[in-house]
C-alpha positions in Angstrom: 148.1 263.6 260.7 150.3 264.8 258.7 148.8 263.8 255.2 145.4 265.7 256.5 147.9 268.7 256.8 149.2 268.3 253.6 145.7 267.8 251.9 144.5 271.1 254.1 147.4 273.0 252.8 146.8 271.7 249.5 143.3 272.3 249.7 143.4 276.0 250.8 145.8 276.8 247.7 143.4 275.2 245.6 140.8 277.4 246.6 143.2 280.5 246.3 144.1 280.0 242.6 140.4 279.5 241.9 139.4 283.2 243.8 142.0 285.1 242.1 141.8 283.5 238.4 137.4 284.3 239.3 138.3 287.8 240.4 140.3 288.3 237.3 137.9 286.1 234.5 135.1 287.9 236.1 136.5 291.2 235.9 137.6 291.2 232.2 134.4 289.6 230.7 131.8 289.8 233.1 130.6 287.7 235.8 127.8 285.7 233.5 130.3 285.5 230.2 132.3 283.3 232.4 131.5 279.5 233.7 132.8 277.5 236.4 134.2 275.3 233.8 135.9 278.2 232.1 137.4 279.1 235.7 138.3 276.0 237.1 140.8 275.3 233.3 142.0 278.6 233.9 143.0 277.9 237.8 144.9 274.8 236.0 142.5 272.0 237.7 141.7 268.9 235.7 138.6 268.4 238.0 136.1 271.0 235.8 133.8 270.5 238.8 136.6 272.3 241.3 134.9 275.3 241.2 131.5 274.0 242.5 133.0 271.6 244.9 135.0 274.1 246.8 132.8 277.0 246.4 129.1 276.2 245.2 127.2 278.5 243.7 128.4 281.3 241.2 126.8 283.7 243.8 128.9 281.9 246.4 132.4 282.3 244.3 131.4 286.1 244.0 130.7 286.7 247.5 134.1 284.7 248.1 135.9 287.0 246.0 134.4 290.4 247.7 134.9 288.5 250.8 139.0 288.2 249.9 139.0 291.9 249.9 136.8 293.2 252.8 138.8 292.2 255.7 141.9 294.7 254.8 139.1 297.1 253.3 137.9 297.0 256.6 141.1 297.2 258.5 141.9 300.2 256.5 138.7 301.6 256.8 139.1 301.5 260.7 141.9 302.7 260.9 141.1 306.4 259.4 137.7 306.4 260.9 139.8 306.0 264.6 141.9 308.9 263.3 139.6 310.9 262.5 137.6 311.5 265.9 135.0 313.7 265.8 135.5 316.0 262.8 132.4 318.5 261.9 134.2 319.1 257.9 132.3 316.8 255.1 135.4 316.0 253.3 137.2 313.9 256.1 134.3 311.8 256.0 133.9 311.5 252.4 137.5 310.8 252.5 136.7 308.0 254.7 134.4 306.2 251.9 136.8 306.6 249.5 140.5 306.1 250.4 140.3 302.6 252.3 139.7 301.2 248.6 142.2 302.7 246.4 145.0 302.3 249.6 144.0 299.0 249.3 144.3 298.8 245.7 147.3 300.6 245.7 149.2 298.0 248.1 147.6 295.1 245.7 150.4 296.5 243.2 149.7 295.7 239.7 148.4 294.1 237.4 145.0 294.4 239.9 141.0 293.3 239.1 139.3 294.3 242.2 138.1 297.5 240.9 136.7 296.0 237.5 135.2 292.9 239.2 133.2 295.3 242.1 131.8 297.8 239.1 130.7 294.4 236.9 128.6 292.6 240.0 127.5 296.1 240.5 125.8 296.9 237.5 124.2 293.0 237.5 121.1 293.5 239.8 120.9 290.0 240.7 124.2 290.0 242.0 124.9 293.8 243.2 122.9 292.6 247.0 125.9 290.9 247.6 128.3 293.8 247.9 125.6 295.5 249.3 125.6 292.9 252.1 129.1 293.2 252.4 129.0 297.0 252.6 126.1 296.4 255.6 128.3 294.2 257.5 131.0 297.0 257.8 130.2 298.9 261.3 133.2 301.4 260.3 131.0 302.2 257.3 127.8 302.5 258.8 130.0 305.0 261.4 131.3 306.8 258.5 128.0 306.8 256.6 126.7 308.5 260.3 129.5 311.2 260.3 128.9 312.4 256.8 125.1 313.0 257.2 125.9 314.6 260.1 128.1 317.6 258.2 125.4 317.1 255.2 123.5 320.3 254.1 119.8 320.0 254.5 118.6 317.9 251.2 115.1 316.9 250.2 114.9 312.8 251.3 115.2 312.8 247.2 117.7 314.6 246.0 119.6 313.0 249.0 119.4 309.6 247.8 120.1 310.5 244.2 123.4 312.3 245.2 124.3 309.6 247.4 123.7 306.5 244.4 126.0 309.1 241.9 128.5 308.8 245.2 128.4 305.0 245.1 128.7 305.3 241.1 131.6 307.2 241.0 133.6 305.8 243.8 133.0 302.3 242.1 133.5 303.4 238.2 136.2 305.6 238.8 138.2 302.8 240.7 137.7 300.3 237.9 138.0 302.9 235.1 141.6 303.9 236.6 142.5 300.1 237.3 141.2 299.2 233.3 143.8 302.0 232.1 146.5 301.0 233.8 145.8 297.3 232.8 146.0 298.4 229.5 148.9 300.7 229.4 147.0 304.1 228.6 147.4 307.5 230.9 145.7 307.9 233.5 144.4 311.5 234.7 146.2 311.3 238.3 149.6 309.7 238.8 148.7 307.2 241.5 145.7 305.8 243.4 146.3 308.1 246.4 146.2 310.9 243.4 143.1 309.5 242.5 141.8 309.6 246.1 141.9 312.8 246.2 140.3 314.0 243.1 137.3 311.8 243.4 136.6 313.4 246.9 136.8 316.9 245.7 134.1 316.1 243.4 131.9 313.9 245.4 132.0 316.9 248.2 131.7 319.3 246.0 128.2 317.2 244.3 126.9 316.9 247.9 127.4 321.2 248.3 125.9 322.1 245.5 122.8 324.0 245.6 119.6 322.0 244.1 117.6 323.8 241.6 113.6 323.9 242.9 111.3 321.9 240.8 110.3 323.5 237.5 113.0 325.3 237.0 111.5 327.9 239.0 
């Protein structure tokens, strides 16, 4: 019994090294530059094979990765949605989509990859569905998605879905953009993440406010 412990144990840290030297391969070069081989020397394991045997897939170590983060995402998420109640003002509820991620980065401390690895799946389309699924299987999101249309202007159906894919542009690029510059030592524009917070939701509110020009120019 207690060898199976030990091998459990030994096991589970196995599979930890391998998510966070994935999360951090992937998020400097890309998820495609990168091989399991590549990752599983990185993680230190002289089995070149560790990555597929504990994990599968490439898709199934990315959606392990996003999966490491969701939970407290989530938590964090929750949390300001239950404090929030039943606001009528669009900025608490843009808030809401864009805090949870950069509190969560902010407690990850430093040096971080999260932000880098979420913007490279996201701009690979046959891996992006993944953090979409992810994002689905929030039901704070979907809550939070709810509230915010409900304190929306009135939109065309178009020019609502454009504004809301600049939304999901910016929260993402901004995040990694921030976490790339402090990886590298260079200034950023806001002190800290909460900083940061707080300027991306003035400008994704005030993108949603603004008046839309009618077709033509007319």
């Amino acid at each position: 019994m207690a060898g199976r412990t030990v091998r459990t144990e030994q096991a589970g840290a196995t599979r930890q090294l391998i998510l966070v030297t994935a999360e951090r391969l992937f998020a400097e070069h890309g998820v495609y530059a990168v091989s399991n081989r590549q990752v599983s020397e990185a993680a230190g394991q002289g089995n070149n094979a560790a990555v597929g045997y504990h994990f599968g897939t490439k898709s199934d170590l990315v959606r392990a990765v996003a999966q490491r983060h969701s939970a407290r995402v989530e938590e964090l998420r929750a949390g300001q949605l239950a404090a929030l109640g039943d606001s009528a003002d669009l900025r608490d509820w843009v808030d809401c989509l864009v805090r949870p991620q950069f509190d969560h980065l902010a407690e990850l401390g430093g040096p971080t990859w999260y932000a880098r690895f979420c913007a490279q799946v996201m701009t690979d389309p046959a891996l992006r569905e993944i953090m979409v699924e992810e994002s689905r299987a929030s039901p704070s999101l979907r809550e939070i998605i709810a509230g915010r249309d409900r304190c929306m202007p009135a939109l065309p159906d178009e020019v609502r879905a454009e504004r809301g894919d600049m939304a999901r542009h910016l929260i993402v690029h901004m995040a990694a953009e921030r976490e790339r510059a402090l990886a590298e030592g260079r200034p950023t524009p806001r002190s800290g993440w909460r900083e940061a917070a707080d300027g991306l939701v003035d400008a994704i509110v005030g993108m949603w406010l603004a008046p839309v020009r009618p077709r033509g120019g007319e």
